[in-house]
N, C-alpha and C positions, 0 to 999 in steps of 0.2 A: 495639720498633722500629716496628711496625706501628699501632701508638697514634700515634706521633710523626711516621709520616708521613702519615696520614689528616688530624692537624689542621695540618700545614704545607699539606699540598692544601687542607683548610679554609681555612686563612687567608690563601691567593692567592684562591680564588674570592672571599672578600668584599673583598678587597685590587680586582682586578679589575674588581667589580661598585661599588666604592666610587666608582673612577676613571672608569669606565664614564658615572656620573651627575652624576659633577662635570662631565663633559666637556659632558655632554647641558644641565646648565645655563650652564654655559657662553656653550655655544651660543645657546639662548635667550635669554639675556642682549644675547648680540651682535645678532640678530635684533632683539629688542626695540628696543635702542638706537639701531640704524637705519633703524627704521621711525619712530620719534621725531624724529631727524634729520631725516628726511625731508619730515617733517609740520611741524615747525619752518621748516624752510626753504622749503617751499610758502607756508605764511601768511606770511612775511615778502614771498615776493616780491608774494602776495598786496598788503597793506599798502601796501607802493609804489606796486606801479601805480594802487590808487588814491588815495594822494596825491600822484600829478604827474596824475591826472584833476583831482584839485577844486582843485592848483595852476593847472593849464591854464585851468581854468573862470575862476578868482579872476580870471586873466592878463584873459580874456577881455570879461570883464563890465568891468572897471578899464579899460580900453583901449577900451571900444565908444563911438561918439560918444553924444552924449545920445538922438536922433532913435532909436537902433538901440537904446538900454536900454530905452526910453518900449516898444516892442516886446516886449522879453521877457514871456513869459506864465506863468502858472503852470502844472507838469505834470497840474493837478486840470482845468483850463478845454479844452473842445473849443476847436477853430477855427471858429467861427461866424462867419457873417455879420450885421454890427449895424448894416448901413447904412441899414436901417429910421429907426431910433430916431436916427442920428447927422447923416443928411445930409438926409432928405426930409422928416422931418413939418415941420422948421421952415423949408422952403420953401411951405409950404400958405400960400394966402391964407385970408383971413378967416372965407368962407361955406366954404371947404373943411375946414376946423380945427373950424369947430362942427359939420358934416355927420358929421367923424369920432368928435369925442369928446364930441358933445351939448353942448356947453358953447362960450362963446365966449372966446376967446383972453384978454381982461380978464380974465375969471370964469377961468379955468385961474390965471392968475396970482394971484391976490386968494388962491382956494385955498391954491395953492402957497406962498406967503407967510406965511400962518396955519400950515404945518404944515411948510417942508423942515426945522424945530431937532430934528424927530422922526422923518422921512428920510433925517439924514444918519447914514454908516454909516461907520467904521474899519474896515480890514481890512489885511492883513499882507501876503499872497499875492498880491493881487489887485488889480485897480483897480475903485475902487467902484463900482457904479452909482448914476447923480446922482439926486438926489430928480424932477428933473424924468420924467426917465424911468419911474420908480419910478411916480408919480404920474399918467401917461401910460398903462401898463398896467393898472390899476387902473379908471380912468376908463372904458376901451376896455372890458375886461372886461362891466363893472359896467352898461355903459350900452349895449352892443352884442351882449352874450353870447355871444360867441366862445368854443371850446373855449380849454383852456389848452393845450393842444398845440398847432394854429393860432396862437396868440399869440407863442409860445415860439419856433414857425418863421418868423415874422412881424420878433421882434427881434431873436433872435441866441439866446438866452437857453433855458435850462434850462428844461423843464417843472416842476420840481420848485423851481427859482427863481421862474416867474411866478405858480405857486401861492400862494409864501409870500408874496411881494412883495403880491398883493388879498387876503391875509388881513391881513399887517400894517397897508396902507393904510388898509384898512377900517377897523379899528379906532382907527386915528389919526384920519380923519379923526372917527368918534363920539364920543370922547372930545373933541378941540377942536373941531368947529361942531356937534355935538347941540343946546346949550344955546341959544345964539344962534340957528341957522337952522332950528330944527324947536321947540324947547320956548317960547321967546318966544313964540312964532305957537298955541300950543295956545290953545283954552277955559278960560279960567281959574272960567269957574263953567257953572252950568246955562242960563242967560241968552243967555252969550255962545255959548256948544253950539248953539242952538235960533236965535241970530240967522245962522250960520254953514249952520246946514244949510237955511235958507231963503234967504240969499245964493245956494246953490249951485243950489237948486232955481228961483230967480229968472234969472239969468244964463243957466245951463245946459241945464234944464229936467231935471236930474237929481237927482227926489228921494228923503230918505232919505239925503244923503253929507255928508258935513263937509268932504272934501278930497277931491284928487286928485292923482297922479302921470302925468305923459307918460311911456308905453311901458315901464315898470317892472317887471316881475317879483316881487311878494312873498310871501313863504309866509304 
């Protein structure tokens, strides 16, 4: 008898402890699932609200007059000021145009001419900048040696834009007029060397030179 109720008491306490742990997962279960729930229904509402934002936006843009698209800028571009570059250099008269950029307004275009096929730039974001411009900072640079900071505050534009802009130019313009406006004009023998630096020496009374550059800088 005392056998038999020791393991009837045994087999409630594991009966017990059985029910005990079902309950306990259970529970966890339910816990779990509502915290899922929860998280589920956060990100959805999540989800909506921003698609009646890029609805709104679609609305907006679809709906703006042309004047007020020409406007939209990209979130990559500060708000600068480009009224440099847009409104006043091409009110310069003539001697004030060469004053600025060593070169006379012909010869700027003659330039420009030879090379905006390799100025002009595609871009997605952004509205390009025009080869004239491009061309414009380059020149200024190059011919007046203004920091690119200064420059950069000067058009509106990017330090890190007017950099690339006189390295690119540069290289465009060497590639189209090296051949023509600098290798033509060389010495083509020792003759022609020797008639060239006595030219210079005759005119100038600088001898000893083959050529010269106004106000240049070369390493």
């Amino acid at each position: 008898m005392a056998d038999s109720g020791s393991f009837s008491r045994l087999r409630m306490f594991f009966l017990r402890k059985m029910i005990s742990a079902s309950r306990r997962r259970r529970l966890l279960m339910q816990v779990a699932l509502n915290y899922f729930t929860a998280r589920r229904r956060q990100l959805l509402h999540m989800s909506l609200v921003l698609l009646l934002l890029i609805s709104a936006h679609r609305i907006q843009i679809a709906t703006a007059t042309p004047s007020a698209r020409s406007r939209l800028r990209s979130c990559r571009r500060l708000n600068r000021n480009t009224a440099w570059w847009q409104k006043i250099w091409g009110t310069y008269s003539d001697a004030r145009f060469k004053k600025t950029f060593r070169v006379s307004r012909p010869t700027f275009n003659f330039i420009l001419s030879r090379i905006r096929h390799r100025l002009l730039k595609q871009v997605i974001t952004e509205e390009p900048i025009s080869p004239e411009e491009r061309l414009g900072i380059c020149l200024y640079r190059l011919l007046r040696g203004d920091y690119h900071y200064t420059i950069a505050e000067m058009v509106g534009r990017g330090v890190a834009t007017v950099s690339r802009i006189v390295y690119d130019v540069s290289e465009v313009l060497v590639d189209e007029l090296w051949t023509e406006s600098v290798s033509t004009f060389m010495p083509g023998n020792q003759d022609e060397f020797k008639a060239n630096v006595l030219d210079m020496d005759e005119f100038w009374q600088f001898p000893c030179c083959l050529a010269a550059l106004d106000d240049c800088h070369i390493q």
